[in-house]
PDB file of N, CA, C and O in Angstrom:
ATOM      1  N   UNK A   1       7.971 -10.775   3.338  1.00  0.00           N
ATOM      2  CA  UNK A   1       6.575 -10.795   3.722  1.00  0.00           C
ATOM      3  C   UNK A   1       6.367 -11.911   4.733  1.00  0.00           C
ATOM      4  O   UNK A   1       6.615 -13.087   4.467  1.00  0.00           O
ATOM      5  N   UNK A   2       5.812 -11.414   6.127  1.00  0.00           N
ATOM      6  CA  UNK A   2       5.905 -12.620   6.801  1.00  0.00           C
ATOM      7  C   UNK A   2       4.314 -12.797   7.078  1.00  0.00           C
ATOM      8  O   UNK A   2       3.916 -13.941   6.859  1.00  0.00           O
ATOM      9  N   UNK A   3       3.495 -12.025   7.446  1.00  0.00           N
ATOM     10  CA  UNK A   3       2.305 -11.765   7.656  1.00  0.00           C
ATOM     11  C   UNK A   3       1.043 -12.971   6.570  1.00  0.00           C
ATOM     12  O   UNK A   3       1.638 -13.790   5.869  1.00  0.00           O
ATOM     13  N   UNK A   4       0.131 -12.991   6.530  1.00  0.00           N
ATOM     14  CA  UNK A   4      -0.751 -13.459   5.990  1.00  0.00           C
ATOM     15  C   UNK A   4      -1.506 -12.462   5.183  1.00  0.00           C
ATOM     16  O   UNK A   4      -2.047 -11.454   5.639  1.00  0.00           O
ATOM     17  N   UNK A   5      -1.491 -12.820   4.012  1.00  0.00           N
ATOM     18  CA  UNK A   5      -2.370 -11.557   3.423  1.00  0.00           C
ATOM     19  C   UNK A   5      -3.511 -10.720   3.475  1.00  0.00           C
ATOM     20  O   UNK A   5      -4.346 -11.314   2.793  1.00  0.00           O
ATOM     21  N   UNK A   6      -3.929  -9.849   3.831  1.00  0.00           N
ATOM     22  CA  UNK A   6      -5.097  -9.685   3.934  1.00  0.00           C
ATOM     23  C   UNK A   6      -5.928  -8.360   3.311  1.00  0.00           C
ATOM     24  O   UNK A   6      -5.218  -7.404   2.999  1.00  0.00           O
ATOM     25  N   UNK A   7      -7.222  -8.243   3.129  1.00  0.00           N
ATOM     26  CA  UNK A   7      -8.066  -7.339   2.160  1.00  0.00           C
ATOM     27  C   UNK A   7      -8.491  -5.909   2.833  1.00  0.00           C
ATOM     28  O   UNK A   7      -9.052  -5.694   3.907  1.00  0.00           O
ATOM     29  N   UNK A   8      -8.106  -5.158   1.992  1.00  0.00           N
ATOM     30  CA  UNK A   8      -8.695  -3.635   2.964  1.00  0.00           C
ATOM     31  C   UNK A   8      -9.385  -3.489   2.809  1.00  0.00           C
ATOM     32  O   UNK A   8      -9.663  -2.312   2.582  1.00  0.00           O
ATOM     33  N   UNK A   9     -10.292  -4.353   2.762  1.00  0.00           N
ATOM     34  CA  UNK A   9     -11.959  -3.812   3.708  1.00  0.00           C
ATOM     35  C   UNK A   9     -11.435  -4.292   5.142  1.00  0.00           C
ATOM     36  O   UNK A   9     -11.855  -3.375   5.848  1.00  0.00           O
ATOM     37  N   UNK A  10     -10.876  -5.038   5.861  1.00  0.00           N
ATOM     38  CA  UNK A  10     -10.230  -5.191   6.724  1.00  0.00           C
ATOM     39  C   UNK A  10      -9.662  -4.316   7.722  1.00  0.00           C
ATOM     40  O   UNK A  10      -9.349  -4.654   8.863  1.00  0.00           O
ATOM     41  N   UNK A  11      -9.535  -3.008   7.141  1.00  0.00           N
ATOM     42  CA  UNK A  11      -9.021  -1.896   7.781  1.00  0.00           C
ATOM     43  C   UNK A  11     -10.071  -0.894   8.153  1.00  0.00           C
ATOM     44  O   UNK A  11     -10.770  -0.408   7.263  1.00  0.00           O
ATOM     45  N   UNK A  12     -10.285  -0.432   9.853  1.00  0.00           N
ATOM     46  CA  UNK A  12     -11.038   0.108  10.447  1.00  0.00           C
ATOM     47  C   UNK A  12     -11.259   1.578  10.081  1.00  0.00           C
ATOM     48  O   UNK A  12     -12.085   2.131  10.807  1.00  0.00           O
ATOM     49  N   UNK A  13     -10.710   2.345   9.117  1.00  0.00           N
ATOM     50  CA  UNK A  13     -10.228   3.458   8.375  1.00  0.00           C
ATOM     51  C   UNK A  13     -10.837   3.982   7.285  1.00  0.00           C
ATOM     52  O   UNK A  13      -9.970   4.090   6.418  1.00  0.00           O
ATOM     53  N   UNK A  14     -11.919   4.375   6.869  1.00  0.00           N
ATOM     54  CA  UNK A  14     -13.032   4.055   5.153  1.00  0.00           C
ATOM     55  C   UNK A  14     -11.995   4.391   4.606  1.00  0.00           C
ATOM     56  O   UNK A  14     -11.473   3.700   3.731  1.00  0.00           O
ATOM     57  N   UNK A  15     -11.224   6.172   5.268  1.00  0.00           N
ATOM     58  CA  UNK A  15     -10.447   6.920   3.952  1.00  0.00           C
ATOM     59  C   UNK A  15      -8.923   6.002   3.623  1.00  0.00           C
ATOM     60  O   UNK A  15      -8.373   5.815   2.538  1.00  0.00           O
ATOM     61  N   UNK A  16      -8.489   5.510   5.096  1.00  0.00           N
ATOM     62  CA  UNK A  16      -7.103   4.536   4.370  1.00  0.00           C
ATOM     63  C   UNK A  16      -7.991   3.090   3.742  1.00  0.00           C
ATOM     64  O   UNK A  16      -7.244   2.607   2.891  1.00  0.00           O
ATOM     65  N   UNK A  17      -8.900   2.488   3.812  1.00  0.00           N
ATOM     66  CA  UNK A  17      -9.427   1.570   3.170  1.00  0.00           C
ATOM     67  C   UNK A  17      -9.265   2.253   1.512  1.00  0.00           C
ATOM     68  O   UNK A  17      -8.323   1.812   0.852  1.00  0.00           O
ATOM     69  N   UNK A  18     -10.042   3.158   0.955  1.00  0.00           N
ATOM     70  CA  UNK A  18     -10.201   3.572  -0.043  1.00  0.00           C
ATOM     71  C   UNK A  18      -8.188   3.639  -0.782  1.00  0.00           C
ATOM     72  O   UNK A  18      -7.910   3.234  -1.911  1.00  0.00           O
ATOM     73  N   UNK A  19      -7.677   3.925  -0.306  1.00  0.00           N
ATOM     74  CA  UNK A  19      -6.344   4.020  -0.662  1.00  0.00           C
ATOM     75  C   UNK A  19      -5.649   2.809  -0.735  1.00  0.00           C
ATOM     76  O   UNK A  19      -4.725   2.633  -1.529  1.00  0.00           O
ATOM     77  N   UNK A  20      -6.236   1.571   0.426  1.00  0.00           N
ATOM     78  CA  UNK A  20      -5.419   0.440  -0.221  1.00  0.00           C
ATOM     79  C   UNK A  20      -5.844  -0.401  -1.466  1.00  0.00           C
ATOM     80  O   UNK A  20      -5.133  -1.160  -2.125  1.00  0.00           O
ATOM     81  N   UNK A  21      -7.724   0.033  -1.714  1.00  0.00           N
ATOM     82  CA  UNK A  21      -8.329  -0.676  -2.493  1.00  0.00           C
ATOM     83  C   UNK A  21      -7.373   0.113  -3.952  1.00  0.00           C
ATOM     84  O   UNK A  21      -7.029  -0.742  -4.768  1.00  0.00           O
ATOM     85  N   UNK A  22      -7.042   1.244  -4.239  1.00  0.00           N
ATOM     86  CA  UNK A  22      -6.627   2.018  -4.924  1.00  0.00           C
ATOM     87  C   UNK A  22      -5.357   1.105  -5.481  1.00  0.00           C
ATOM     88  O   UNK A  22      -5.189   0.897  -6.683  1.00  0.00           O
ATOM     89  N   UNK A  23      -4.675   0.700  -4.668  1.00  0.00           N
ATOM     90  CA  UNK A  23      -3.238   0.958  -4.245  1.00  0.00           C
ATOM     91  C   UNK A  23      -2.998  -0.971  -4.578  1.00  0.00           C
ATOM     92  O   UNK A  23      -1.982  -1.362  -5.151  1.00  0.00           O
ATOM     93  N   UNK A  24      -4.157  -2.005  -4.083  1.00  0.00           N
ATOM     94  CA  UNK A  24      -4.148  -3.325  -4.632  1.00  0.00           C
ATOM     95  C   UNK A  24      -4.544  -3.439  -5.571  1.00  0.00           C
ATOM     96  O   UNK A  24      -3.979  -4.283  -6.266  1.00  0.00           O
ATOM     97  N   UNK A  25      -5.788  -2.657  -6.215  1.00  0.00           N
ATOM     98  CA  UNK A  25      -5.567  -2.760  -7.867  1.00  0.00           C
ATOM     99  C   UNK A  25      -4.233  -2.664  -8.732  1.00  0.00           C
ATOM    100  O   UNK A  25      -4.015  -3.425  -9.675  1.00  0.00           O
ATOM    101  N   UNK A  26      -3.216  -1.491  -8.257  1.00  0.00           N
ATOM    102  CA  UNK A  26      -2.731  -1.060  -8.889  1.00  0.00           C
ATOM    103  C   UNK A  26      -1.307  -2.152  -9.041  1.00  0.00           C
ATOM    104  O   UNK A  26      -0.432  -1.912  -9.872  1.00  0.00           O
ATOM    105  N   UNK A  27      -1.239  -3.445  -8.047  1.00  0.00           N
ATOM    106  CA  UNK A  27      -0.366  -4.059  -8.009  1.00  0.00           C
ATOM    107  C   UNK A  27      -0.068  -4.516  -6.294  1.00  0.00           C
ATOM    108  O   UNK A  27       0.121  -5.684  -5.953  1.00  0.00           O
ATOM    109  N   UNK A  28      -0.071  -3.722  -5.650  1.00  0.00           N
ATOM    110  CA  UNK A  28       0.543  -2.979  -4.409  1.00  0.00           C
ATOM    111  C   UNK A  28       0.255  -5.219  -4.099  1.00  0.00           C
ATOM    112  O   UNK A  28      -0.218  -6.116  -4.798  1.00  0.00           O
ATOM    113  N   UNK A  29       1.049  -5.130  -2.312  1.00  0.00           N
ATOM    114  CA  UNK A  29       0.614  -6.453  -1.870  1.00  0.00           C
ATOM    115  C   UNK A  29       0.189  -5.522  -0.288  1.00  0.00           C
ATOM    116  O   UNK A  29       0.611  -4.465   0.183  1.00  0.00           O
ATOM    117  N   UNK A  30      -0.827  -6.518   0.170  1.00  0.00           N
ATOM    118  CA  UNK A  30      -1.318  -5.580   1.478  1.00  0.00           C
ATOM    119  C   UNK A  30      -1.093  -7.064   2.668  1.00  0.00           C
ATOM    120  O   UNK A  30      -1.541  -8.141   2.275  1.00  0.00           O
ATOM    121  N   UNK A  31      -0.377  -7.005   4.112  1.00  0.00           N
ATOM    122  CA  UNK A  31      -0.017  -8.409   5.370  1.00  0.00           C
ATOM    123  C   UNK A  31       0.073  -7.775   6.348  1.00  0.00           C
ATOM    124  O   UNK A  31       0.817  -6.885   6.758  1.00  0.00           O
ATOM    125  N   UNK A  32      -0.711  -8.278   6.685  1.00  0.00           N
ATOM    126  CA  UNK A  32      -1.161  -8.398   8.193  1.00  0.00           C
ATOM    127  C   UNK A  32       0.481  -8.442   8.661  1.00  0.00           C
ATOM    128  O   UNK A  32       1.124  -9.421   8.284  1.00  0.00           O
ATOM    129  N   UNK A  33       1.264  -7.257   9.583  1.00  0.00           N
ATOM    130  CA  UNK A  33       2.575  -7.313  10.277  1.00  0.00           C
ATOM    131  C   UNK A  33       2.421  -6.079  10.669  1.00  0.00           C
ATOM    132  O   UNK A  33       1.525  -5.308  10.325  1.00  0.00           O
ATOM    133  N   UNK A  34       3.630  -5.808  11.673  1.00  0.00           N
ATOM    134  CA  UNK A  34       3.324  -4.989  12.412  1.00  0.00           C
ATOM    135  C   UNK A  34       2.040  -4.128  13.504  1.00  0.00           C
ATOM    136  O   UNK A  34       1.333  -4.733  14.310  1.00  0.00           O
ATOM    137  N   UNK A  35       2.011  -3.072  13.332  1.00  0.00           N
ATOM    138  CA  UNK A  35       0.413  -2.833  14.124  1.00  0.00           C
ATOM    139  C   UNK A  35      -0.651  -3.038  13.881  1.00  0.00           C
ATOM    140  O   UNK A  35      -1.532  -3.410  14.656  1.00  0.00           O
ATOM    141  N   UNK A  36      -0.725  -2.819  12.740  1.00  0.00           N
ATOM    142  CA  UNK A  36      -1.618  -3.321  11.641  1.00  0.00           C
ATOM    143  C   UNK A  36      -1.576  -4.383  10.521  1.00  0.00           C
ATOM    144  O   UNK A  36      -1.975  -5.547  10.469  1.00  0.00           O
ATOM    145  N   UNK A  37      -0.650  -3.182   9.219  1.00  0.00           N
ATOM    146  CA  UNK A  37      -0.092  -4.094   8.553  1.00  0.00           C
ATOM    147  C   UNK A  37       0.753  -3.118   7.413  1.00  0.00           C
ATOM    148  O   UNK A  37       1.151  -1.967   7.590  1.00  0.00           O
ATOM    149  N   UNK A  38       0.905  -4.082   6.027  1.00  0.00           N
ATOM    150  CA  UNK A  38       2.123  -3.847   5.467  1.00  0.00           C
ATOM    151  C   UNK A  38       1.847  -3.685   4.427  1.00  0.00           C
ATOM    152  O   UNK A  38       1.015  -4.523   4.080  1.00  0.00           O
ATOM    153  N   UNK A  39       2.371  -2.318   2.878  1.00  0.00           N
ATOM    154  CA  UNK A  39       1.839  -2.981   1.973  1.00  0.00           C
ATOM    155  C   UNK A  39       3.757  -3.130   1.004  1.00  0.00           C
ATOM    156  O   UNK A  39       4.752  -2.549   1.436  1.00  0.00           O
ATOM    157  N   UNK A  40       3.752  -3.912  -0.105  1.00  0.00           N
ATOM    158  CA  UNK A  40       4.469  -4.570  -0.323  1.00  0.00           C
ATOM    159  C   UNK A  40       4.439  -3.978  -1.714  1.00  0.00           C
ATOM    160  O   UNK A  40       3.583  -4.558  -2.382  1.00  0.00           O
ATOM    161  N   UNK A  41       5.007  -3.120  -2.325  1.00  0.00           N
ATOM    162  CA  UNK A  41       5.350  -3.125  -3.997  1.00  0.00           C
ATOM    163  C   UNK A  41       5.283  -3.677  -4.994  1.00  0.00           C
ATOM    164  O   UNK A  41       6.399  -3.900  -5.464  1.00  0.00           O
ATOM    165  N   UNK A  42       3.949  -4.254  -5.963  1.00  0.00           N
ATOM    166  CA  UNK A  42       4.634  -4.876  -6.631  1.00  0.00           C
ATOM    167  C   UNK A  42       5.989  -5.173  -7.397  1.00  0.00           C
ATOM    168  O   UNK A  42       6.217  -6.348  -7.683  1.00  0.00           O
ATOM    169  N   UNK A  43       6.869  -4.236  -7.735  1.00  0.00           N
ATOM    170  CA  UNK A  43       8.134  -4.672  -8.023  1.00  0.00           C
ATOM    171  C   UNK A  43       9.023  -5.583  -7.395  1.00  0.00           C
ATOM    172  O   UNK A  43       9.842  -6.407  -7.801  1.00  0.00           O
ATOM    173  N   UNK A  44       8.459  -5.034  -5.831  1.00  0.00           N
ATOM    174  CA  UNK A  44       9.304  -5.376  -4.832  1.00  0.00           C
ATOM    175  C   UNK A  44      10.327  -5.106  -4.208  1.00  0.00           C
ATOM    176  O   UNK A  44      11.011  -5.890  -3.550  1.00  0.00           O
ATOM    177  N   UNK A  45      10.565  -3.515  -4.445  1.00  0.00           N
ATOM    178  CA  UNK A  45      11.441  -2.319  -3.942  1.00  0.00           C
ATOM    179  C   UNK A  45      11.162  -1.038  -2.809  1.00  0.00           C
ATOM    180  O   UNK A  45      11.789  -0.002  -2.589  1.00  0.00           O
ATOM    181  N   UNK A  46       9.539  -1.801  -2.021  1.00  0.00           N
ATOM    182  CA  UNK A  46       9.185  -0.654  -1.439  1.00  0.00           C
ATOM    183  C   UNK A  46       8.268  -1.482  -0.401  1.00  0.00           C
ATOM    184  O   UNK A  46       7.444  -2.330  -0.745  1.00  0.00           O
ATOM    185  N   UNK A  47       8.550  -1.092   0.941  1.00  0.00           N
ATOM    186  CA  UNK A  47       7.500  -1.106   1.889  1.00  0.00           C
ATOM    187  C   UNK A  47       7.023   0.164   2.496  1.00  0.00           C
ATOM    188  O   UNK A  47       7.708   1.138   2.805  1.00  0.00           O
ATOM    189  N   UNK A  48       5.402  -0.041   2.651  1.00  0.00           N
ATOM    190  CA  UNK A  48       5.138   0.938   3.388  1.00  0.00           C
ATOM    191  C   UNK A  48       3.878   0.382   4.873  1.00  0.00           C
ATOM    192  O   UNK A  48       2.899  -0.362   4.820  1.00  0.00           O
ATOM    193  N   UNK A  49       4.537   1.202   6.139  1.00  0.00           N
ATOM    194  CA  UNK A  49       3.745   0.809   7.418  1.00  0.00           C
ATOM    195  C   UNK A  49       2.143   1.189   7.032  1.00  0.00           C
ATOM    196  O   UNK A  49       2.050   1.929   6.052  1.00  0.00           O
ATOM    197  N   UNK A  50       0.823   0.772   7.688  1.00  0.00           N
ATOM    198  CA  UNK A  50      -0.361   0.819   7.420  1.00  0.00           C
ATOM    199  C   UNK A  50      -0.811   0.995   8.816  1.00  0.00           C
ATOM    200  O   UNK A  50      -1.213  -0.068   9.289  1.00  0.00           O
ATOM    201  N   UNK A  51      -0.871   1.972   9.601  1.00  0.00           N
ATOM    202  CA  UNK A  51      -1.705   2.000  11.029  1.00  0.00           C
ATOM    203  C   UNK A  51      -2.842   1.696  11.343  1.00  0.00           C
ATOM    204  O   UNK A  51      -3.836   2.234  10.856  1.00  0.00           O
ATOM    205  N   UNK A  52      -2.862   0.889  12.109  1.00  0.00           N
ATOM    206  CA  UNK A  52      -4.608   0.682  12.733  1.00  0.00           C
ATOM    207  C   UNK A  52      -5.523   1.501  12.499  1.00  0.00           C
ATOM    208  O   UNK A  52      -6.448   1.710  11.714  1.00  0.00           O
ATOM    209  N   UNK A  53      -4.782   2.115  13.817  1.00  0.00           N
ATOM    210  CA  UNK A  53      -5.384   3.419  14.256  1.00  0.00           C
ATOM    211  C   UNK A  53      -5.249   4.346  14.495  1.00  0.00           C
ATOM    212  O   UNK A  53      -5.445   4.738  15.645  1.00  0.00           O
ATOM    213  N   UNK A  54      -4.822   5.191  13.454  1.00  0.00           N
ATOM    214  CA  UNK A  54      -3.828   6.675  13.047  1.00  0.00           C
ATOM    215  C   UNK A  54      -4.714   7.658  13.799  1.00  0.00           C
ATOM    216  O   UNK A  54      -5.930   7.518  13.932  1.00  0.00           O
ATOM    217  N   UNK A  55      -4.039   8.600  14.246  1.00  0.00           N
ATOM    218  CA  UNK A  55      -5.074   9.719  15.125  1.00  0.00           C
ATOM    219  C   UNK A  55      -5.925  10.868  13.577  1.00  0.00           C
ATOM    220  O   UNK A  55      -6.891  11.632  13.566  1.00  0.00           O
ATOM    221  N   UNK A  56      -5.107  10.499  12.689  1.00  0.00           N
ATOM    222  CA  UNK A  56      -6.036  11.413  11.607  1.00  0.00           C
ATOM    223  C   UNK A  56      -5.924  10.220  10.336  1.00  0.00           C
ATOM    224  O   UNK A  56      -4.885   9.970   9.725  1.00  0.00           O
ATOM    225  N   UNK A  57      -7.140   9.619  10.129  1.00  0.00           N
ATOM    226  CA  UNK A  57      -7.312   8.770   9.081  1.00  0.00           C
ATOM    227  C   UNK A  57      -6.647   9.605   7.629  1.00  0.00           C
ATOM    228  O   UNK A  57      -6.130   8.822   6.833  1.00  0.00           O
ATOM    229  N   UNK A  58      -6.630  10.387   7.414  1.00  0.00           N
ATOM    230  CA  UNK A  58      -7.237  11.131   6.566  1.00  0.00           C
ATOM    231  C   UNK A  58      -5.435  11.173   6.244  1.00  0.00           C
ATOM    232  O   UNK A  58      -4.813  10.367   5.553  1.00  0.00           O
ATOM    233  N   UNK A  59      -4.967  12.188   6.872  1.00  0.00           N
ATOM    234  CA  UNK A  59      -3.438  12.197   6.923  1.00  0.00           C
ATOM    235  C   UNK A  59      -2.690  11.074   7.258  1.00  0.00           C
ATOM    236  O   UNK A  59      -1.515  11.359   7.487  1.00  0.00           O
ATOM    237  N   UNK A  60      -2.991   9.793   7.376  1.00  0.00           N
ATOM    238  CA  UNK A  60      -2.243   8.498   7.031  1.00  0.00           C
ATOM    239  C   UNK A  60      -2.643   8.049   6.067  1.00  0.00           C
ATOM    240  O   UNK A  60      -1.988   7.095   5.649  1.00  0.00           O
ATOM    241  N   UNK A  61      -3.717   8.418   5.343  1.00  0.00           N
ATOM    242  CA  UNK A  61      -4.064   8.011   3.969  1.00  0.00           C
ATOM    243  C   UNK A  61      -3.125   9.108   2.889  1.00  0.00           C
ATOM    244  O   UNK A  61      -2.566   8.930   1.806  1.00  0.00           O
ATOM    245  N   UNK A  62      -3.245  10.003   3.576  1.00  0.00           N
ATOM    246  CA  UNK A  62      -2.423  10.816   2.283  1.00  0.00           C
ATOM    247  C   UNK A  62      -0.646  10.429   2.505  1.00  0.00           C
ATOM    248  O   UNK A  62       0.194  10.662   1.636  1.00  0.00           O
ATOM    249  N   UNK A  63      -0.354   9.828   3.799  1.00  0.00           N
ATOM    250  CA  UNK A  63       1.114   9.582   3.467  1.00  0.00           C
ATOM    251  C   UNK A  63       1.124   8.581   2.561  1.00  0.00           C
ATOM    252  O   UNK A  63       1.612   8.521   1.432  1.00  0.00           O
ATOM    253  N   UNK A  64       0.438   7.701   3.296  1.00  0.00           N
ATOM    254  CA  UNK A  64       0.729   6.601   2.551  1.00  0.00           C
ATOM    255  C   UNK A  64       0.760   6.459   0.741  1.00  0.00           C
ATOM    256  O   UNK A  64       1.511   5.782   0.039  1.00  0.00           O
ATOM    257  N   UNK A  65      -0.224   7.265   0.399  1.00  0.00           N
ATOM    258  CA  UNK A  65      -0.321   7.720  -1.360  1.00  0.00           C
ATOM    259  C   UNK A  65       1.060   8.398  -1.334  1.00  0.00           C
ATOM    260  O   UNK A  65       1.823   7.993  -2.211  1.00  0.00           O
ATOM    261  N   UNK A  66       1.407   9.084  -0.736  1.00  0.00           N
ATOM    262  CA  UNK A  66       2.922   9.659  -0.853  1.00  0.00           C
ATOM    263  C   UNK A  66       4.089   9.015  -0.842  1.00  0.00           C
ATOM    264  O   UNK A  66       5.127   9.455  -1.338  1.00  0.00           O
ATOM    265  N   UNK A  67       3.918   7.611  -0.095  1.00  0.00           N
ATOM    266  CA  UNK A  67       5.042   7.116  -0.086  1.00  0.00           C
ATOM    267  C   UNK A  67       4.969   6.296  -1.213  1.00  0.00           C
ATOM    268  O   UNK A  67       6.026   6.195  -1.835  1.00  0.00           O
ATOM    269  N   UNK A  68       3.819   5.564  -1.727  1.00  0.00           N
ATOM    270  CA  UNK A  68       3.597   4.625  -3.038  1.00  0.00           C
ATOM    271  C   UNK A  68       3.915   5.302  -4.165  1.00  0.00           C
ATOM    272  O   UNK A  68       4.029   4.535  -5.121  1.00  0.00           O
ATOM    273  N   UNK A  69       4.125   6.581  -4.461  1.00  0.00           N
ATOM    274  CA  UNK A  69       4.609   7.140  -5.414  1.00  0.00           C
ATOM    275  C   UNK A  69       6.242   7.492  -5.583  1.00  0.00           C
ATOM    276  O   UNK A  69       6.958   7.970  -6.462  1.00  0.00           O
ATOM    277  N   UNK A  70       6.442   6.872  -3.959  1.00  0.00           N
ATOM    278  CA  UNK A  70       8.235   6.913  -4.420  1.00  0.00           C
ATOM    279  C   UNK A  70       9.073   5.845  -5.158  1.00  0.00           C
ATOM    280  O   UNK A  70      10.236   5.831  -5.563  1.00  0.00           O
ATOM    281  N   UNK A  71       7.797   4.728  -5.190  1.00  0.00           N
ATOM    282  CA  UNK A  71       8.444   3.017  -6.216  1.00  0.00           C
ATOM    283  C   UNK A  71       9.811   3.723  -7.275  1.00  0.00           C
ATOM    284  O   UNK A  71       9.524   4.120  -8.404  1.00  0.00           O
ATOM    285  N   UNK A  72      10.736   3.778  -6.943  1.00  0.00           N
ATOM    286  CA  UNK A  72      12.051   3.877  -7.393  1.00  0.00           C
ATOM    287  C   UNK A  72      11.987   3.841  -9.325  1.00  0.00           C
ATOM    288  O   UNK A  72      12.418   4.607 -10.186  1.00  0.00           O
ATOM    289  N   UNK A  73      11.358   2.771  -9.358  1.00  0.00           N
ATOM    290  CA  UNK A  73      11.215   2.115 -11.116  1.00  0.00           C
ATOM    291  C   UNK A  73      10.273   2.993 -11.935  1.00  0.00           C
ATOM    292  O   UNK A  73       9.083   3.193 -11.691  1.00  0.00           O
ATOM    293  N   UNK A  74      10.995   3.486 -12.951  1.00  0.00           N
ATOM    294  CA  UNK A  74       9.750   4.500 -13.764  1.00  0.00           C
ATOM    295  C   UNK A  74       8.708   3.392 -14.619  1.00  0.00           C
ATOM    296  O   UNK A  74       9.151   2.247 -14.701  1.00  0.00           O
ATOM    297  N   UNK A  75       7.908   3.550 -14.996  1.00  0.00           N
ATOM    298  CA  UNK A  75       6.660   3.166 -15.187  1.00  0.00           C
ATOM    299  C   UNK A  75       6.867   2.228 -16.863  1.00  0.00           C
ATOM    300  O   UNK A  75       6.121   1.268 -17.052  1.00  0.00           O
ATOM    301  N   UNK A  76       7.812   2.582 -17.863  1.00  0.00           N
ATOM    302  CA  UNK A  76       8.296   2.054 -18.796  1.00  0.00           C
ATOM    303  C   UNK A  76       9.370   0.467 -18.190  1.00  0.00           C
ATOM    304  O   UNK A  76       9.477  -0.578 -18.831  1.00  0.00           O
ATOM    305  N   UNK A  77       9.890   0.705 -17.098  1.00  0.00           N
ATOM    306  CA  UNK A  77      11.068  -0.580 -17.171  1.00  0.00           C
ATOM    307  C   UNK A  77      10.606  -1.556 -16.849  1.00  0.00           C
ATOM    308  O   UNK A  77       9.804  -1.846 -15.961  1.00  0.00           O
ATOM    309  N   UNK A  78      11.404  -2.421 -18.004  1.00  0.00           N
ATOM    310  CA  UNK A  78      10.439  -3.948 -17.490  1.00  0.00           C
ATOM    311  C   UNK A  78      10.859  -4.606 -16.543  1.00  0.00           C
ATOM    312  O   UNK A  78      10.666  -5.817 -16.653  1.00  0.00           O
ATOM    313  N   UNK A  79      11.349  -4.279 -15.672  1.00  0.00           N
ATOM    314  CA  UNK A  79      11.629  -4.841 -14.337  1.00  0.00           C
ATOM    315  C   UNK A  79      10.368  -4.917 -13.907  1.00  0.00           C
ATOM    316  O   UNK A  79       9.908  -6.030 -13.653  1.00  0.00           O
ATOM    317  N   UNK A  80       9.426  -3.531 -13.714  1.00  0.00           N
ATOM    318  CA  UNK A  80       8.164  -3.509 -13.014  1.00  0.00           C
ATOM    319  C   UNK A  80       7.241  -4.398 -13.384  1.00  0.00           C
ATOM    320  O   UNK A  80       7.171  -4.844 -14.529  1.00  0.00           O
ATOM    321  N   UNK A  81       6.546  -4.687 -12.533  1.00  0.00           N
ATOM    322  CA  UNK A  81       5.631  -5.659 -12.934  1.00  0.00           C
ATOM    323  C   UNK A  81       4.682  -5.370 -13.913  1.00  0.00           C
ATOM    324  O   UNK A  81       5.019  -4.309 -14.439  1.00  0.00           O
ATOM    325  N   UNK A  82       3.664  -5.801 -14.407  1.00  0.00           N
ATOM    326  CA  UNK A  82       2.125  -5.201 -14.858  1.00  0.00           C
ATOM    327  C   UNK A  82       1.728  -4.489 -13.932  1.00  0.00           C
ATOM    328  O   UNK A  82       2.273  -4.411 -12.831  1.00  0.00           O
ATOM    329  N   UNK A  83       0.722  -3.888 -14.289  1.00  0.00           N
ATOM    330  CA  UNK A  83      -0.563  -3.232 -13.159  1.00  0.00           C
ATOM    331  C   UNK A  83       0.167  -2.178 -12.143  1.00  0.00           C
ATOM    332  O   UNK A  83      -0.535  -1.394 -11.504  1.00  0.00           O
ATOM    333  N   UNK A  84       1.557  -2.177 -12.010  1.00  0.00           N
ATOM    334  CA  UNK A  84       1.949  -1.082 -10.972  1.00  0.00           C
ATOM    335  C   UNK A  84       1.885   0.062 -11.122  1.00  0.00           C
ATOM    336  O   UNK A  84       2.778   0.889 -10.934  1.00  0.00           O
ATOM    337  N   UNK A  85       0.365   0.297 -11.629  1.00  0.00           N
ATOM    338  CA  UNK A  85       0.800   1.966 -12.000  1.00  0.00           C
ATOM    339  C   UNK A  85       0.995   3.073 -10.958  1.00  0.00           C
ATOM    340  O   UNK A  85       1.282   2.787  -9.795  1.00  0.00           O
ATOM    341  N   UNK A  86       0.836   4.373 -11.386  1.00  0.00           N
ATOM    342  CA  UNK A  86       1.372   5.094  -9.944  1.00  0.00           C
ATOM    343  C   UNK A  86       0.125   6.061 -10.100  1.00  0.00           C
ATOM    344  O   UNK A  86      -0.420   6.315 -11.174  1.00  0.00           O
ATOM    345  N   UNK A  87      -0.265   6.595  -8.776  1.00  0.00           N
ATOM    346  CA  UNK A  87      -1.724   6.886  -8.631  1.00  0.00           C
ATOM    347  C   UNK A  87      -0.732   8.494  -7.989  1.00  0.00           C
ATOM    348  O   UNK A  87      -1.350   9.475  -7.576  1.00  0.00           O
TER     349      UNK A  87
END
């Protein structure tokens, strides 16, 4: 994580806003890197890119829920953190 952390209300996007608010409850970490920014796994086995300014809000919100559901760790191992649940 090199970025500075930062809050998705931050993101110019309502429908990817709504998905990171989803997605930082659930554990997730959200930094300012790259075009936008980054969100970070809580386990700590998964990044996923966050676009500015995706040409379809809507369909970068649904990848992104797609890719947060690939966290490797099933939902019982205590490797995972608290709170990482999978949406």
């Amino acid at each position: 994580m090199t970025g500075k952390e930062v809050s998705p209300a931050d993101h110019p996007d309502k429908v990817i806003r709504k998905v990171l608010k989803e997605l930082r409850q659930a554990g997730w970490k959200l930094h300012k890197e790259g075009h936008w920014g980054r969100l970070y796994c809580g386990c700590g086995c998964l990044t996923i890119p966050v676009p500015g300014t995706p040409k379809s809000g809507e369909q970068a919100a649904h990848r992104i829920r797609w890719q947060a559901r690939s966290c490797p760790l099933p939902e019982d191992d205590p490797r995972r953190r608290p709170g990482d649940a999978r949406r």
